[in-house]
Jmol script that loads the backbone (N, CA, C; Angstrom):
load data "model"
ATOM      1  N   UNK A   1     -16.251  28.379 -24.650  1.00  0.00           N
ATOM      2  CA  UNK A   1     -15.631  27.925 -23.422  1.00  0.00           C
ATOM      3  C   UNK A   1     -16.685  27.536 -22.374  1.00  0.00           C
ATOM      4  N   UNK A   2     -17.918  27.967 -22.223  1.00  0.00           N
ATOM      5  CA  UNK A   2     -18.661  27.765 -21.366  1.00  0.00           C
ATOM      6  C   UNK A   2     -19.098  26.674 -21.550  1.00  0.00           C
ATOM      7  N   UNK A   3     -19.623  26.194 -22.856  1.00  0.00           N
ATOM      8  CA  UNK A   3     -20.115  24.726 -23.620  1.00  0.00           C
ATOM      9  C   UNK A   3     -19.252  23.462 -22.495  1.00  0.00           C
ATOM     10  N   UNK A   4     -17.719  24.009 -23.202  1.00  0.00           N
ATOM     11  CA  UNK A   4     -16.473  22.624 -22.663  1.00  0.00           C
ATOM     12  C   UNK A   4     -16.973  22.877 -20.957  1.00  0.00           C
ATOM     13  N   UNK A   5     -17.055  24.305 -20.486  1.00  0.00           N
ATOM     14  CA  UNK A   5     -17.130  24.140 -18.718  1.00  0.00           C
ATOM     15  C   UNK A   5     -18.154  23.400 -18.256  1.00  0.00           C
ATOM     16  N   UNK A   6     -19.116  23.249 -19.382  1.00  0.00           N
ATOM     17  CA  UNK A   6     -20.748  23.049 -18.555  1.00  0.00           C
ATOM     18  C   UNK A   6     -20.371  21.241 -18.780  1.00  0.00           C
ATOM     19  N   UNK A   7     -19.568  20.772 -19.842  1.00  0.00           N
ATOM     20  CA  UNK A   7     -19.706  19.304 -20.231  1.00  0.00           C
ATOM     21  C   UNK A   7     -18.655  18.867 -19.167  1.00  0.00           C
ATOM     22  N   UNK A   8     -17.477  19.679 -18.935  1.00  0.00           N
ATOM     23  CA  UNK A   8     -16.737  18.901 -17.891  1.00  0.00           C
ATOM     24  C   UNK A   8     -17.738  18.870 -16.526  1.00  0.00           C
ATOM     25  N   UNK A   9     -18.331  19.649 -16.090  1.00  0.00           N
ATOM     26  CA  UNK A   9     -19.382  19.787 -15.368  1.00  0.00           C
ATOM     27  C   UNK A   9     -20.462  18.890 -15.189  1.00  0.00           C
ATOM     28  N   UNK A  10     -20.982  18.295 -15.799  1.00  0.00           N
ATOM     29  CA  UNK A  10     -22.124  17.114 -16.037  1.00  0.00           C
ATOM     30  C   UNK A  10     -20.896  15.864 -15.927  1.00  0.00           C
ATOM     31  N   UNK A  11     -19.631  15.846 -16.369  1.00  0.00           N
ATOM     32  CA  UNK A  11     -18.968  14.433 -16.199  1.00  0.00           C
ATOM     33  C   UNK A  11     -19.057  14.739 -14.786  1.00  0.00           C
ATOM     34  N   UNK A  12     -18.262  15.319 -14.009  1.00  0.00           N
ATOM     35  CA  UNK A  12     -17.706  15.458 -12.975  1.00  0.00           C
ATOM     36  C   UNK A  12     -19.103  15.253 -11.970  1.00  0.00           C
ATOM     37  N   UNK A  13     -20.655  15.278 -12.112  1.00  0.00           N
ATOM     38  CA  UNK A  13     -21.391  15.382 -11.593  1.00  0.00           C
ATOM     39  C   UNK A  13     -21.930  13.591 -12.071  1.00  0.00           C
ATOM     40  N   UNK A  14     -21.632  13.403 -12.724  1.00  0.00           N
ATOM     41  CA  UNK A  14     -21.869  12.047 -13.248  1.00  0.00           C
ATOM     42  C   UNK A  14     -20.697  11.044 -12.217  1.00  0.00           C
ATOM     43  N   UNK A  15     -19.709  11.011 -12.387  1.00  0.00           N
ATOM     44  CA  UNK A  15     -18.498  10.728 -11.476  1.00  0.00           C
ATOM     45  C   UNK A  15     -18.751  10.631 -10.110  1.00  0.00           C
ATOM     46  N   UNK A  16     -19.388  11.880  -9.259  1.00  0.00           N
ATOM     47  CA  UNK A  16     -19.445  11.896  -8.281  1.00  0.00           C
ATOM     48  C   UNK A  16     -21.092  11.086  -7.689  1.00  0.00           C
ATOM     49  N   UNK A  17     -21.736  10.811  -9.269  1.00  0.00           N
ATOM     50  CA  UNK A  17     -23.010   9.978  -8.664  1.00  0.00           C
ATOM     51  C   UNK A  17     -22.112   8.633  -8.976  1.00  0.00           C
ATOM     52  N   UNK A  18     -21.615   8.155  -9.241  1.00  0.00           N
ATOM     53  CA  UNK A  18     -21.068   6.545  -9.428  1.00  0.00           C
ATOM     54  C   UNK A  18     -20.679   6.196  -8.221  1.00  0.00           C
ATOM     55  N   UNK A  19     -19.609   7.798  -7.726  1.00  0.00           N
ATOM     56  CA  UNK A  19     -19.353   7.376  -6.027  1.00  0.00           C
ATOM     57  C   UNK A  19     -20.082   7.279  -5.349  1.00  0.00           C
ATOM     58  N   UNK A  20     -21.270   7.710  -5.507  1.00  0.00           N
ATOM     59  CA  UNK A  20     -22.316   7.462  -3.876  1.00  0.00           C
ATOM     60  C   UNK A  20     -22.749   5.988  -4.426  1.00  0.00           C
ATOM     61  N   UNK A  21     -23.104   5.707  -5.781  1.00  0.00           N
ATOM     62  CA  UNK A  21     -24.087   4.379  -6.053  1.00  0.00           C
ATOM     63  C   UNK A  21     -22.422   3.323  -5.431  1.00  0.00           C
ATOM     64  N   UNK A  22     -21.624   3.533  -5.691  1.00  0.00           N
ATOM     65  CA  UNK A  22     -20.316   2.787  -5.377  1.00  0.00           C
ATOM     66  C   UNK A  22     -20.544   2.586  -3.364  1.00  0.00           C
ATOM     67  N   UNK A  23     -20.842   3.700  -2.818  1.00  0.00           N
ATOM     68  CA  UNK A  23     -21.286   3.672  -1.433  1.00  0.00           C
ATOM     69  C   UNK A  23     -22.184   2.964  -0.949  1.00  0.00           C
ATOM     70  N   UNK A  24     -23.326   2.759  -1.851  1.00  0.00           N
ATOM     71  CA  UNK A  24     -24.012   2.136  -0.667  1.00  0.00           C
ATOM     72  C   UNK A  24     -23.821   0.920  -1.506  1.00  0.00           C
ATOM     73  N   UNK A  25     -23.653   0.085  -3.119  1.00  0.00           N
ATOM     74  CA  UNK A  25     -23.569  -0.941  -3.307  1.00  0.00           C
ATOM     75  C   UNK A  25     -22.077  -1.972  -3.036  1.00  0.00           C
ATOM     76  N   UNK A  26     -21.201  -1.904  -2.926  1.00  0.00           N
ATOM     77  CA  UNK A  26     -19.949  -2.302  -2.720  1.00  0.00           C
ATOM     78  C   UNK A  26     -19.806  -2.563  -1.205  1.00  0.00           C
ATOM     79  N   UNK A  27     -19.333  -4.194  -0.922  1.00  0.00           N
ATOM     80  CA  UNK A  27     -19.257  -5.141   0.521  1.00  0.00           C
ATOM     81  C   UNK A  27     -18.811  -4.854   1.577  1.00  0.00           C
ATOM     82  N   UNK A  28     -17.750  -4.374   1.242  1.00  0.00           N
ATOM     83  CA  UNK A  28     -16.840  -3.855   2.574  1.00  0.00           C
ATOM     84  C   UNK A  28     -16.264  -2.513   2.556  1.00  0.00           C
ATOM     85  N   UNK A  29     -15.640  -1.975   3.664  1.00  0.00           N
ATOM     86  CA  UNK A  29     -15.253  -0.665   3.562  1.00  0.00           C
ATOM     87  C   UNK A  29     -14.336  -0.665   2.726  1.00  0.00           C
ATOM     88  N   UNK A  30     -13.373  -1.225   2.788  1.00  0.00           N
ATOM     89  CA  UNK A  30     -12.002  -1.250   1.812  1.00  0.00           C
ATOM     90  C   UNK A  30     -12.560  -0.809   0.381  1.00  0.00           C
ATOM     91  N   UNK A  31     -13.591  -1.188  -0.178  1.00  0.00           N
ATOM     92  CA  UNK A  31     -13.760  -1.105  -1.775  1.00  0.00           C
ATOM     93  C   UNK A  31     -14.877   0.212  -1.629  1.00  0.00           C
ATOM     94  N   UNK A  32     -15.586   0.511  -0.851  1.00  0.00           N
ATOM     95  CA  UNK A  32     -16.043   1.704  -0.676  1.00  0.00           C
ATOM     96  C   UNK A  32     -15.256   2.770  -0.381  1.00  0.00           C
ATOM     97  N   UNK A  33     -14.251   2.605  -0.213  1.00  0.00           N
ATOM     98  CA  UNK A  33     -13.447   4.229   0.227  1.00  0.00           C
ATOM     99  C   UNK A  33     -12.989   3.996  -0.902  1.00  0.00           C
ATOM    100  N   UNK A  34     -12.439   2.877  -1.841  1.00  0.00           N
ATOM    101  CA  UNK A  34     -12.090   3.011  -3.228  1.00  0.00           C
ATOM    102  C   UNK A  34     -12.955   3.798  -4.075  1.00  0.00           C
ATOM    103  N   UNK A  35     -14.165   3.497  -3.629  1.00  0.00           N
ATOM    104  CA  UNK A  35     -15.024   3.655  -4.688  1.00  0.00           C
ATOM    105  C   UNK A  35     -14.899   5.230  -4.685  1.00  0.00           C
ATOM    106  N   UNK A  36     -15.205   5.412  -3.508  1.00  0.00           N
ATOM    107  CA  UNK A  36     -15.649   6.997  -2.623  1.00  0.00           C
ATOM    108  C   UNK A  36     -14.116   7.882  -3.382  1.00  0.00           C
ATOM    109  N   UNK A  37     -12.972   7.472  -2.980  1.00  0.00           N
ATOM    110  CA  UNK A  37     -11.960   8.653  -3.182  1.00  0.00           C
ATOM    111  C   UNK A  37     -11.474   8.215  -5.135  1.00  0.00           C
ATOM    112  N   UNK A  38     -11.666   7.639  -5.940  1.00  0.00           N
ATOM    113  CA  UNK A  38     -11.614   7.337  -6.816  1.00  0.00           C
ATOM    114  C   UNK A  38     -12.369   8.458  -7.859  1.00  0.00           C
ATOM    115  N   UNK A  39     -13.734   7.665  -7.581  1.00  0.00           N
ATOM    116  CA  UNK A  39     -14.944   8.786  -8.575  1.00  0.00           C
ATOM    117  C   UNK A  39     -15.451   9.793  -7.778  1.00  0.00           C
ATOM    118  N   UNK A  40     -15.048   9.898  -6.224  1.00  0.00           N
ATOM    119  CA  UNK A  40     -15.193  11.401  -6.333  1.00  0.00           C
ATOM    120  C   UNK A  40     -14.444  12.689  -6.328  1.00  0.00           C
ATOM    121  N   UNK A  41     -13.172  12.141  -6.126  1.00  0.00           N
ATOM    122  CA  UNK A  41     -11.422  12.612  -6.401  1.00  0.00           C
ATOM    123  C   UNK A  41     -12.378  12.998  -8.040  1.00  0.00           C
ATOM    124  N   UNK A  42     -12.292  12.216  -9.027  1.00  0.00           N
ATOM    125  CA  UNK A  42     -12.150  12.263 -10.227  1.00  0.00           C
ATOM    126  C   UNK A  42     -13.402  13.500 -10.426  1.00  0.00           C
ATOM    127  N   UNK A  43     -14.644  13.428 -10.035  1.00  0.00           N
ATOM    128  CA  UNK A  43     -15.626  13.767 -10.007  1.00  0.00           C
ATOM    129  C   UNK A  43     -15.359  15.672  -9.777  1.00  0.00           C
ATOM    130  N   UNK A  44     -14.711  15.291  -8.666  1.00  0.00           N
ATOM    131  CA  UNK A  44     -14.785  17.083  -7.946  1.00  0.00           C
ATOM    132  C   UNK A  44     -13.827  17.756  -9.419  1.00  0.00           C
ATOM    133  N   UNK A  45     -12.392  17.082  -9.744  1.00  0.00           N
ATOM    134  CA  UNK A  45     -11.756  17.426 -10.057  1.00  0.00           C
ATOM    135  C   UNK A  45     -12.344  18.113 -11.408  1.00  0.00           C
ATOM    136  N   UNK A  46     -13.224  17.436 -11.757  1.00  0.00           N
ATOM    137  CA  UNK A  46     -13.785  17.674 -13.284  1.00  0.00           C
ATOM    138  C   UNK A  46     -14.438  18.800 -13.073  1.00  0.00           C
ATOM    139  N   UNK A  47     -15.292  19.069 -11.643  1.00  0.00           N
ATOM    140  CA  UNK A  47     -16.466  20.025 -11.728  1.00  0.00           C
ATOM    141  C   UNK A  47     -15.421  21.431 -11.310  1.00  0.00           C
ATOM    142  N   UNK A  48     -14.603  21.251 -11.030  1.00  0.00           N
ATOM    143  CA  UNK A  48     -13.376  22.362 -10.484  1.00  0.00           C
ATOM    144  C   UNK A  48     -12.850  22.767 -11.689  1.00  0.00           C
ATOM    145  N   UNK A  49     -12.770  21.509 -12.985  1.00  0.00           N
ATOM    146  CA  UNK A  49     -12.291  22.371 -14.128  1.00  0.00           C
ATOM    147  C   UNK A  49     -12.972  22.743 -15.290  1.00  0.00           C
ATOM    148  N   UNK A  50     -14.348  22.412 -14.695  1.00  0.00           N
ATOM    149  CA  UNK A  50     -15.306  23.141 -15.754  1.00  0.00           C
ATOM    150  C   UNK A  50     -15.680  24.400 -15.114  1.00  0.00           C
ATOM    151  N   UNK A  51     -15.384  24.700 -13.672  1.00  0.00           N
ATOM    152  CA  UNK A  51     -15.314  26.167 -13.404  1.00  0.00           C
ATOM    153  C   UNK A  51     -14.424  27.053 -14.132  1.00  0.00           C
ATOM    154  N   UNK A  52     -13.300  26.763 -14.077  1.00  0.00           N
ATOM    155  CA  UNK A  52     -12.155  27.206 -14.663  1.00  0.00           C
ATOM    156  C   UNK A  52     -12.903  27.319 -15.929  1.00  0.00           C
ATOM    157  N   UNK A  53     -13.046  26.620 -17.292  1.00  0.00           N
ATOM    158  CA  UNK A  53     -13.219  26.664 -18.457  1.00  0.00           C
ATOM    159  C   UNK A  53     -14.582  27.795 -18.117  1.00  0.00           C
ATOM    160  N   UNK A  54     -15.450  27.414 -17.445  1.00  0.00           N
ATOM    161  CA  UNK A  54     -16.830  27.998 -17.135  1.00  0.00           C
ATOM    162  C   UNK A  54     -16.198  29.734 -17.223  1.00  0.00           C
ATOM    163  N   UNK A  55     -15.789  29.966 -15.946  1.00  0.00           N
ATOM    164  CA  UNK A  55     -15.685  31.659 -15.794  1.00  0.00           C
ATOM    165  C   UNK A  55     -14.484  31.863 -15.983  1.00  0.00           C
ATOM    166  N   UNK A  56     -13.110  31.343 -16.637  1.00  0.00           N
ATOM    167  CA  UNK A  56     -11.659  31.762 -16.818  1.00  0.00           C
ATOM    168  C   UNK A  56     -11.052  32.118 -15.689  1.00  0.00           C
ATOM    169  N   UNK A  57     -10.242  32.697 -15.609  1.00  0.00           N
ATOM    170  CA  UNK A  57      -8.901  33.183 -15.007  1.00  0.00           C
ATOM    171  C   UNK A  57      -9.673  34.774 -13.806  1.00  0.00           C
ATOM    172  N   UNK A  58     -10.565  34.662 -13.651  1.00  0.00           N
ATOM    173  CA  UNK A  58     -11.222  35.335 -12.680  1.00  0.00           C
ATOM    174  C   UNK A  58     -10.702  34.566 -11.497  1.00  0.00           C
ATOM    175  N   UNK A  59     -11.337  35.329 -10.000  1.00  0.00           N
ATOM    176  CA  UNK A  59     -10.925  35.430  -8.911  1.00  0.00           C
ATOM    177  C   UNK A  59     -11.761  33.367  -8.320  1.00  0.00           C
ATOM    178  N   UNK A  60     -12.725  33.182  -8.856  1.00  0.00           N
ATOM    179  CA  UNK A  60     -13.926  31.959  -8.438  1.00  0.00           C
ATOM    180  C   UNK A  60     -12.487  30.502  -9.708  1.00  0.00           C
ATOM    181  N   UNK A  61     -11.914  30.855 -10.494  1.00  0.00           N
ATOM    182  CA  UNK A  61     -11.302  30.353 -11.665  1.00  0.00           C
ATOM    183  C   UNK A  61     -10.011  29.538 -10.893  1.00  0.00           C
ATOM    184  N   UNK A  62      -9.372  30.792 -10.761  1.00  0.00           N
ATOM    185  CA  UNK A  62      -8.073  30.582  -9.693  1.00  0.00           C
ATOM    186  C   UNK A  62      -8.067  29.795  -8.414  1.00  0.00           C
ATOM    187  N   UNK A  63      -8.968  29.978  -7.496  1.00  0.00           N
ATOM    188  CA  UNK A  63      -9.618  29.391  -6.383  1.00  0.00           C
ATOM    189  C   UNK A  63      -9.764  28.136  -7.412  1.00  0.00           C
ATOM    190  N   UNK A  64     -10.420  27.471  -8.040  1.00  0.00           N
ATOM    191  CA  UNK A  64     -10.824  26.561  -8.708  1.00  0.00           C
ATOM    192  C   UNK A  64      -9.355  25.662  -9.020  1.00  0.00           C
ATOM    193  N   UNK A  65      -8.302  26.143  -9.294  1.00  0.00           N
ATOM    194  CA  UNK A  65      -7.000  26.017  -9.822  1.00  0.00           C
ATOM    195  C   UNK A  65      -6.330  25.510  -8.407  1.00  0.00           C
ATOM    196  N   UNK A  66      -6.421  26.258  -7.732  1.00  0.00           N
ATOM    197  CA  UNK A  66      -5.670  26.143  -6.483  1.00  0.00           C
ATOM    198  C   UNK A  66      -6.370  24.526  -5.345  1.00  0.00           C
ATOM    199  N   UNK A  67      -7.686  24.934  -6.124  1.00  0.00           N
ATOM    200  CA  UNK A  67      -8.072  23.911  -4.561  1.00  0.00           C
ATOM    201  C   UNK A  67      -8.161  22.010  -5.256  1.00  0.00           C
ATOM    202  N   UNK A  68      -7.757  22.085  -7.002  1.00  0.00           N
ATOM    203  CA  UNK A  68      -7.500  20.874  -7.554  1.00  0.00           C
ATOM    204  C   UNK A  68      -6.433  20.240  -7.204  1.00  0.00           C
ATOM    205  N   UNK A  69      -5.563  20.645  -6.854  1.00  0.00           N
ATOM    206  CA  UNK A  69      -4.333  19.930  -6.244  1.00  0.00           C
ATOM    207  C   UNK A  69      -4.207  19.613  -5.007  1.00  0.00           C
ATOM    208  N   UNK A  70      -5.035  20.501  -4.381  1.00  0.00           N
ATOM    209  CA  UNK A  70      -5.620  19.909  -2.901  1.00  0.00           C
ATOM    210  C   UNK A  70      -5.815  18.791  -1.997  1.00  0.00           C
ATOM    211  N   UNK A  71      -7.098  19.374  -3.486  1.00  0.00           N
ATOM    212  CA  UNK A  71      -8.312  18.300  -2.954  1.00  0.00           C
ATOM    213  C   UNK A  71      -7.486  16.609  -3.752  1.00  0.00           C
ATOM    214  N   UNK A  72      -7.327  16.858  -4.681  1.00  0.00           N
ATOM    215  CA  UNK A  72      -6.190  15.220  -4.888  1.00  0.00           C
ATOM    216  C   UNK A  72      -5.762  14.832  -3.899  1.00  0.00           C
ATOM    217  N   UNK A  73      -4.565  15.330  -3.432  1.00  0.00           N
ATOM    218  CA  UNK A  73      -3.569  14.867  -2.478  1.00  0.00           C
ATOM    219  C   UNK A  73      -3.955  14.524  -1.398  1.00  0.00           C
ATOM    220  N   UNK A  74      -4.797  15.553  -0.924  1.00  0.00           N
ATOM    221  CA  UNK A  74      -5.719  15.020   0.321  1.00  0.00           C
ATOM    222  C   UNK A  74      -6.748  14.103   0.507  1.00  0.00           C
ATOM    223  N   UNK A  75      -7.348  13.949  -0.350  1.00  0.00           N
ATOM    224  CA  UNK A  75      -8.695  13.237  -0.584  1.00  0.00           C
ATOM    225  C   UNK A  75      -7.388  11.481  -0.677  1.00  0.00           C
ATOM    226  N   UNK A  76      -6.571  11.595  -1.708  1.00  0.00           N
ATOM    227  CA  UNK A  76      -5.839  10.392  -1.242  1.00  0.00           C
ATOM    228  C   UNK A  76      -4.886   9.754  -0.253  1.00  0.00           C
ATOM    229  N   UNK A  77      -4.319  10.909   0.469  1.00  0.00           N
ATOM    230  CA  UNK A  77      -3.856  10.741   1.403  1.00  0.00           C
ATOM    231  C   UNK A  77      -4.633  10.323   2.924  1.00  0.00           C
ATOM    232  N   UNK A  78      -5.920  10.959   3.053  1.00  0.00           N
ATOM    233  CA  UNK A  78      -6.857  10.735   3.881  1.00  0.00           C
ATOM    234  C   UNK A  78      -7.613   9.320   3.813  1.00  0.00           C
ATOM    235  N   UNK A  79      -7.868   8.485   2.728  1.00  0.00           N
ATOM    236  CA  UNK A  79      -7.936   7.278   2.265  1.00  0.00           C
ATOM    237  C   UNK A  79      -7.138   6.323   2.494  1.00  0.00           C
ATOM    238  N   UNK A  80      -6.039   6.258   2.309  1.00  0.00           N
ATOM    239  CA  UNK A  80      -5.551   5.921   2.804  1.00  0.00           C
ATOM    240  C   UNK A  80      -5.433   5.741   4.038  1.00  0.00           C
ATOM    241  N   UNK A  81      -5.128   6.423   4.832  1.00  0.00           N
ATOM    242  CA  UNK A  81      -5.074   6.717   6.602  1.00  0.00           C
ATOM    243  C   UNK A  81      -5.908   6.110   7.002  1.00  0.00           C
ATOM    244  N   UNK A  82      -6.807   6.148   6.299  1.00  0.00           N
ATOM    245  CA  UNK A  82      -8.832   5.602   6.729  1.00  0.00           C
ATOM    246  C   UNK A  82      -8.691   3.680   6.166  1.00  0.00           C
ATOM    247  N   UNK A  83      -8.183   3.854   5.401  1.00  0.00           N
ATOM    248  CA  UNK A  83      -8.320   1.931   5.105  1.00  0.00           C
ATOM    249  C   UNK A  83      -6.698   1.594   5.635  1.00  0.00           C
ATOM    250  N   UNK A  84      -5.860   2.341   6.482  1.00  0.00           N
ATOM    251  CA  UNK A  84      -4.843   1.441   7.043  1.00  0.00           C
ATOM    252  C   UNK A  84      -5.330   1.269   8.159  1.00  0.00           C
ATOM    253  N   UNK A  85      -5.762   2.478   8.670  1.00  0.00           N
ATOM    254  CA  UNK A  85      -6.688   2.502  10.035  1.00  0.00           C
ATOM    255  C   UNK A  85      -7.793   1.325  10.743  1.00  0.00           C
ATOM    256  N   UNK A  86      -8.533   1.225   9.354  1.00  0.00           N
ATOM    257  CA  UNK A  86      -9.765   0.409   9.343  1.00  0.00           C
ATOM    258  C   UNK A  86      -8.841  -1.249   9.705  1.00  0.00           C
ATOM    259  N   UNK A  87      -7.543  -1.178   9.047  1.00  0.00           N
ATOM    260  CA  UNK A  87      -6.827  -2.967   8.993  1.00  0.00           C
ATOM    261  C   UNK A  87      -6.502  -2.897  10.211  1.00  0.00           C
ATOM    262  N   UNK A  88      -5.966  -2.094  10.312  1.00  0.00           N
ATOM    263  CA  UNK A  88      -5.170  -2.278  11.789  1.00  0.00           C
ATOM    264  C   UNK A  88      -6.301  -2.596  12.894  1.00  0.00           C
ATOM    265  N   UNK A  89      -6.931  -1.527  12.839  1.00  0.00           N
ATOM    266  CA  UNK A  89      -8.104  -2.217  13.939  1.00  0.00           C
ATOM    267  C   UNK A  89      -9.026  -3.541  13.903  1.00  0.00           C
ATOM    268  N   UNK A  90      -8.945  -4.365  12.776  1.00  0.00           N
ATOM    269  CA  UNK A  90      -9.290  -5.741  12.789  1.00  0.00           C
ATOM    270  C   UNK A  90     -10.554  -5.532  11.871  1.00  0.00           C
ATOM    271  N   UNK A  91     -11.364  -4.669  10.704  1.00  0.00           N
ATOM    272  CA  UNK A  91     -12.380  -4.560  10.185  1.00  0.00           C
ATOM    273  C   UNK A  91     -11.233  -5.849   9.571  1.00  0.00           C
ATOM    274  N   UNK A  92     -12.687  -6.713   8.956  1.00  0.00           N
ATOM    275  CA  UNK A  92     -12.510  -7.849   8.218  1.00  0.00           C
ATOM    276  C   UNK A  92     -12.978  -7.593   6.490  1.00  0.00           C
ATOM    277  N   UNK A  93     -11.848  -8.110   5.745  1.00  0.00           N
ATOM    278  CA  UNK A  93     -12.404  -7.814   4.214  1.00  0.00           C
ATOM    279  C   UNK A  93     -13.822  -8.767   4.067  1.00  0.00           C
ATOM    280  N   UNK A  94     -14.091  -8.057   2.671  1.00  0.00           N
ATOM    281  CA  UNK A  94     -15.531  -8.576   2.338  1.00  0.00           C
ATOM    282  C   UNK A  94     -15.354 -10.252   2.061  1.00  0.00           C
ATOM    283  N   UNK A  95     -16.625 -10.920   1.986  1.00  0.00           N
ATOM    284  CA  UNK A  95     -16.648 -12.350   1.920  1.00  0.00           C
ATOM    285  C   UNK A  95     -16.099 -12.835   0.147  1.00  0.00           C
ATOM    286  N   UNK A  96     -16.228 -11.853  -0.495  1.00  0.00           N
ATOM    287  CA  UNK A  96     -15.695 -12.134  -2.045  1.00  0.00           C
ATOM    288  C   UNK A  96     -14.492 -11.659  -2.186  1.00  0.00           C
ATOM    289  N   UNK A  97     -13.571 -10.995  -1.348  1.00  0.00           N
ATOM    290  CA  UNK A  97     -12.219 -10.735  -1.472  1.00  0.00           C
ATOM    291  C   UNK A  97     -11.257 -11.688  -1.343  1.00  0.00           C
ATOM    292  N   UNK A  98     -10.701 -11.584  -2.509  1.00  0.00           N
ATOM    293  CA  UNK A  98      -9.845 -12.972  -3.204  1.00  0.00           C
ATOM    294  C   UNK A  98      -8.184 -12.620  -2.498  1.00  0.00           C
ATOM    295  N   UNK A  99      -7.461 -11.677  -2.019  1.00  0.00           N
ATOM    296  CA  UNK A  99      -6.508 -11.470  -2.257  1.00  0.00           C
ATOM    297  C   UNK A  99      -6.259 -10.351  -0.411  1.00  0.00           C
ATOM    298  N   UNK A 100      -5.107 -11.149   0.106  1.00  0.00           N
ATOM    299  CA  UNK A 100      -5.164  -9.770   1.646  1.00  0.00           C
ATOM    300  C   UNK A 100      -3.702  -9.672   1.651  1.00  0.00           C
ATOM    301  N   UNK A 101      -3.125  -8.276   0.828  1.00  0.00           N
ATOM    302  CA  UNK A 101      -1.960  -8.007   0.887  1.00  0.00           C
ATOM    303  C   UNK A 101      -0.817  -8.109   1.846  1.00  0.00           C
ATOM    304  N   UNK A 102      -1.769  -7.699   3.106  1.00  0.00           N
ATOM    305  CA  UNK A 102      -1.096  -6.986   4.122  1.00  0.00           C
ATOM    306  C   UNK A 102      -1.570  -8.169   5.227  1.00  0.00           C
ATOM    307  N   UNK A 103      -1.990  -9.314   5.522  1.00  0.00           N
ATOM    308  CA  UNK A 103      -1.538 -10.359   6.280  1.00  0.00           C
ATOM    309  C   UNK A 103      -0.682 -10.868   6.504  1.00  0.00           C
ATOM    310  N   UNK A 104       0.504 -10.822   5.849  1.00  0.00           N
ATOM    311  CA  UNK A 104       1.706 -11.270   6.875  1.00  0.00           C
ATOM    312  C   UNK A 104       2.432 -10.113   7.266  1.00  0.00           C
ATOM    313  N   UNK A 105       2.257  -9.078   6.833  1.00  0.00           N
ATOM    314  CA  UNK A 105       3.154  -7.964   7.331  1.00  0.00           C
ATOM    315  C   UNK A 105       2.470  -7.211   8.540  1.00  0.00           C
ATOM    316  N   UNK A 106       0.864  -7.244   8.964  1.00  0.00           N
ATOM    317  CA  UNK A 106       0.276  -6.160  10.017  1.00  0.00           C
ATOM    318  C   UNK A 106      -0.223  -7.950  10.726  1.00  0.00           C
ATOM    319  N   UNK A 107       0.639  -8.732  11.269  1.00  0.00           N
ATOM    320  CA  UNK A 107       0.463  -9.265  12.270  1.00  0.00           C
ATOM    321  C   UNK A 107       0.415  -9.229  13.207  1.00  0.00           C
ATOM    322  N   UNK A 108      -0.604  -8.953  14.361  1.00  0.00           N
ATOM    323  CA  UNK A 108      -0.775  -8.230  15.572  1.00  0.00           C
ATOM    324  C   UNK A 108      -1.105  -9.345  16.966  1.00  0.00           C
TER     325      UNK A 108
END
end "model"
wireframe off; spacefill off
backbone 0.3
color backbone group
């Protein structure tokens, strides 16, 4: 069990480096908070359940259990908030963005 905790562990640490290289390389904010709550949503989640596999159903295990559903919901819900936020206030998409959903509906 420790083997599977330590390998979900290295993904989840792998994941959460794609999100930072996703941070500073990617144009505009819009595809950086993608990047950001995507692989590091995915990232934490992995290193939270190679704790679990890591030390079991101990007191650090449970905590581990509890704060995965959390950290999801929040981490996407907060992303959200943050790139409706960012439209509404007039940040402009990147110069290679093909597609702006929400131009005829957040006409201000």
């Amino acid at each position: 069990m420790e083997i599977i905790g330590f390998i979900f562990i290295c993904i989840g640490i792998l994941f959460n480096l794609f999100g930072c290289i996703g941070l500073i390389r990617l144009p505009d904010v819009y595809n950086r908070l993608q990047s950001a709550t995507k692989c590091v949503t995915l990232g934490t989640c992995s290193i939270l359940i190679g704790v679990v596999f890591y030390y079991g159903f101990t007191n650090g295990g449970i905590k581990a259990i509890v704060a995965i559903p959390i950290l999801f919901f929040a981490a996407t819900v907060a992303a959200h908030a943050l790139v409706k936020g960012a439209y509404i206030f007039g940040i402009k998409l990147g110069d290679k963005s093909v597609k702006d959903d929400y131009k005829d509906v957040h006409k201000s």
